[in-house]
C-alpha positions as CSV (number, residue, x, y, z in Angstrom):
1,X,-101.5,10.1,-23.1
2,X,-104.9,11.4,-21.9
3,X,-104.8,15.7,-22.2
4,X,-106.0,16.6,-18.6
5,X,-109.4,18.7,-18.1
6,X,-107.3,21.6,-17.1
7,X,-105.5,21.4,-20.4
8,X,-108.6,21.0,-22.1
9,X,-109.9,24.0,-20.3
10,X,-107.0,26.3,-20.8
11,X,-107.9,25.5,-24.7
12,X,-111.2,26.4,-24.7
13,X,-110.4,29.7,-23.3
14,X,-108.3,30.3,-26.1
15,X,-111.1,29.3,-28.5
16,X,-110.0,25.7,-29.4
17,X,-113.5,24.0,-29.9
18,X,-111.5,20.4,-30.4
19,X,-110.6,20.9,-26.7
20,X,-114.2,21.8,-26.0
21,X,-115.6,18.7,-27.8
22,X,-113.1,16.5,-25.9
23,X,-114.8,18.0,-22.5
24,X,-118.0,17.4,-24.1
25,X,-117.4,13.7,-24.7
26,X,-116.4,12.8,-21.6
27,X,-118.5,14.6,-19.2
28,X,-122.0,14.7,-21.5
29,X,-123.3,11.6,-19.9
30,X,-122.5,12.4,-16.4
31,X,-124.0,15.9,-17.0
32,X,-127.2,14.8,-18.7
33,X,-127.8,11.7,-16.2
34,X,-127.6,14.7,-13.4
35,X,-129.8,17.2,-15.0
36,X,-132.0,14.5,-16.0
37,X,-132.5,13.5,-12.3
38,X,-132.8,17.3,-11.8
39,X,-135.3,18.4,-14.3
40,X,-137.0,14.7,-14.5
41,X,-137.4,16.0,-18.6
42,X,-135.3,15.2,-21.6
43,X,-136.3,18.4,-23.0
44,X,-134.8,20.2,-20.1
45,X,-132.0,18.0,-19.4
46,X,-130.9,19.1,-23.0
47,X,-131.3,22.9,-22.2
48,X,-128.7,22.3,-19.0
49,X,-126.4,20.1,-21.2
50,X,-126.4,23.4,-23.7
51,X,-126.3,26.4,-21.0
52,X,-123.7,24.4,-19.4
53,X,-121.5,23.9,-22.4
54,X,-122.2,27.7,-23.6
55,X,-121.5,29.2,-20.3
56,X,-117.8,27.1,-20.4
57,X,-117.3,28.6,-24.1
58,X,-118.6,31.7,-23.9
59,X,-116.6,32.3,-20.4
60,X,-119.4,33.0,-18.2
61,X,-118.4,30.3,-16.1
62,X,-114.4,30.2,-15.1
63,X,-112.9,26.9,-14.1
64,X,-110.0,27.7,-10.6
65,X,-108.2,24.5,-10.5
66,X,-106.9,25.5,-7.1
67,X,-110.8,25.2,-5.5
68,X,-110.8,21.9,-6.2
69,X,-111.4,19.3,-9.3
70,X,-113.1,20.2,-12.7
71,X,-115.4,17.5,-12.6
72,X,-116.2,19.6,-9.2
73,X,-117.0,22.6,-11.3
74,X,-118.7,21.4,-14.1
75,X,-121.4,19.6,-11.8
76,X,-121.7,22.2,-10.1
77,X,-122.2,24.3,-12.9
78,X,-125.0,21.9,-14.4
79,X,-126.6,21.7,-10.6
80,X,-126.9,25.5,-10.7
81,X,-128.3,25.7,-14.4
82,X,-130.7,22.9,-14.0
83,X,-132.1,24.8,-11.0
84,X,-132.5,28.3,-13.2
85,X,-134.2,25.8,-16.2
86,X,-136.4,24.3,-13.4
87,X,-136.9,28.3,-12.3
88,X,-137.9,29.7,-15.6
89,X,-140.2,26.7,-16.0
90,X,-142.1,26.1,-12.9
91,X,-141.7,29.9,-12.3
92,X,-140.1,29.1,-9.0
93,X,-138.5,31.5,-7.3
94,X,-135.8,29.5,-4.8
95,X,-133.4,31.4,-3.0
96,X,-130.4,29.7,-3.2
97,X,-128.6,31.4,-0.7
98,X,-130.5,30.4,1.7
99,X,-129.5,26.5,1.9
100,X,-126.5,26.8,4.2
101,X,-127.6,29.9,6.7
102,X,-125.6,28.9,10.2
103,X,-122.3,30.7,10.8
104,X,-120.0,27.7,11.0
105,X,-121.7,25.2,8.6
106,X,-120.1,24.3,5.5
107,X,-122.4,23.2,2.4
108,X,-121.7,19.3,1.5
109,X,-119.0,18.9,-1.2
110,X,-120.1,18.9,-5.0
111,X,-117.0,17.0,-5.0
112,X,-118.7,14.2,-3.0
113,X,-121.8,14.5,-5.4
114,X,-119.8,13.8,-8.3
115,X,-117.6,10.8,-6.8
116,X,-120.9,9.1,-5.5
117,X,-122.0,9.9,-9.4
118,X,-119.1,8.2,-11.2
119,X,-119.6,5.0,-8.2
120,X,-123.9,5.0,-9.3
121,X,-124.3,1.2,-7.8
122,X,-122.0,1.9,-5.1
123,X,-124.4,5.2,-4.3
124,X,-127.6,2.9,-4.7
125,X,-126.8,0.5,-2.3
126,X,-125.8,2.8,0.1
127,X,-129.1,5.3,-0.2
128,X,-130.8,1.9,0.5
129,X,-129.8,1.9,3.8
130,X,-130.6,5.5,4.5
131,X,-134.2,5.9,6.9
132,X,-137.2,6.9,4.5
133,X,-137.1,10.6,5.9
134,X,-133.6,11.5,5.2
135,X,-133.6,9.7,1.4
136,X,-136.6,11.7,1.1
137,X,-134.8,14.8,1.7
138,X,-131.4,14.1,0.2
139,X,-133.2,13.5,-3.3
140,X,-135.3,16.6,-3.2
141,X,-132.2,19.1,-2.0
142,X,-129.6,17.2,-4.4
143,X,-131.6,16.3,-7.6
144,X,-134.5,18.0,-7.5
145,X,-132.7,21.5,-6.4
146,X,-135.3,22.6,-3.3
147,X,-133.5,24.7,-1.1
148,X,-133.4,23.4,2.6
149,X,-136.5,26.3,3.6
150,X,-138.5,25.3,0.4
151,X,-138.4,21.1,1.7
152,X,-139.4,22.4,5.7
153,X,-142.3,24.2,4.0
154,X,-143.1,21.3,1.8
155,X,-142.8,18.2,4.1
156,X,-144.2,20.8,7.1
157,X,-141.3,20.3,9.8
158,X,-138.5,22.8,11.1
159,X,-135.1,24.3,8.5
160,X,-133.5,22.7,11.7
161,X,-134.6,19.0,11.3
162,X,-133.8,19.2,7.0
163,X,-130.4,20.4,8.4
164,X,-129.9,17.9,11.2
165,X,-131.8,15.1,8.3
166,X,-129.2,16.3,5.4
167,X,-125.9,16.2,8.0
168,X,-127.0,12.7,9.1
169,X,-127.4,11.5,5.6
170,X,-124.3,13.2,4.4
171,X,-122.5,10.9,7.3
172,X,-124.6,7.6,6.8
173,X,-123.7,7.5,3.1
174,X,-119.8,8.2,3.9
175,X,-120.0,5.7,6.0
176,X,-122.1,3.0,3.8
177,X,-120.2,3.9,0.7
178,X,-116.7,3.4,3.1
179,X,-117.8,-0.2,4.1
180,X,-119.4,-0.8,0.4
181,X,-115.6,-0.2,-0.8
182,X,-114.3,-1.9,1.6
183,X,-116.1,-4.8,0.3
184,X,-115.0,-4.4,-3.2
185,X,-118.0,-2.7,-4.7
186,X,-121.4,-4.1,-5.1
187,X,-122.0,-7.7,-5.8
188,X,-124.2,-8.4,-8.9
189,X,-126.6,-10.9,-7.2
């Protein structure tokens, strides 16, 4: 029987580093593949893989498995360390905090980031059917880390349309990925 990631996790916390290299193993390719599409740099996709792995060992980073799922975490963890390595290279200051500044709205779930992940054809297809403008904008807030203020200011229009761009997206692809599995997946041909 498969140990759980929470299992896993409550050993690393006690110091096993079997249980850590079990985490590592099954999470290394998802995490790189992200901070790769991040960072567009082997170099610094290694650095995120590293921080992100140290920050789990070392603590810095604590895993609540009633927020949600560890995969959950741990991408969000990379996404958050692939934006400081981007920082402390480009010398970028984002504000992070920024992103999601309207009383009532909710930031889209990591959780949904990492499902459309683990499906990558399923994801591909669906982006395909996306209008130029909000792919545009989903890939530079999700992979390449720009906050929603930094990709107004870069593609000169309004926070509000990136906001209204992102939502629409958000519900196109739920919808796209919904009829893709509804389908079976993607076809081959």
């Amino acid at each position: 029987m498969k140990e759980r990631d929470y299992d896993l996790y409550q050993k690393i916390l006690t110091g096993d580093k079997h249980a850590l290299e079990k985490i590592y193993d099954k999470y290394e390719k998802l995490l790189y593949s992200f901070a790769y599409k991040t960072c567009g740099h082997r170099e610094m996709s290694e650095e995120v893989m590293q921080e992100v792995f140290m920050k789990i060992w070392t603590q810095k980073a604590t895993y609540d498995e009633t927020k949600g799922k560890f995969s959950s975490w741990i991408i969000t963890i990379a996404r958050y360390t692939a934006i400081d390595v981007l920082r402390k290279k480009e010398n970028q200051n984002y504000a992070l905090d920024e992103e999601w500044d309207a009383p009532n709205e909710k930031e889209p779930s990591v959780e949904d980031l990492v499902e459309w992940k683990e499906r990558g054809s399923m994801i591909r297809e669906a982006m395909k059917q996306l209008p130029k403008e909000q792919k545009k904008i989903i890939m530079l807030f999700y992979f390449k880390g720009l906050t929603q203020q930094r990709i107004a200011e870069n593609l000169d229009i309004s926070l509000g349309t990136v906001k209204s761009r992102i939502r629409l997206a958000l519900k196109r692809l739920k919808k796209e990925l919904a009829i893709i599995e509804e389908k079976g997946g993607v076809s081959d041909a």
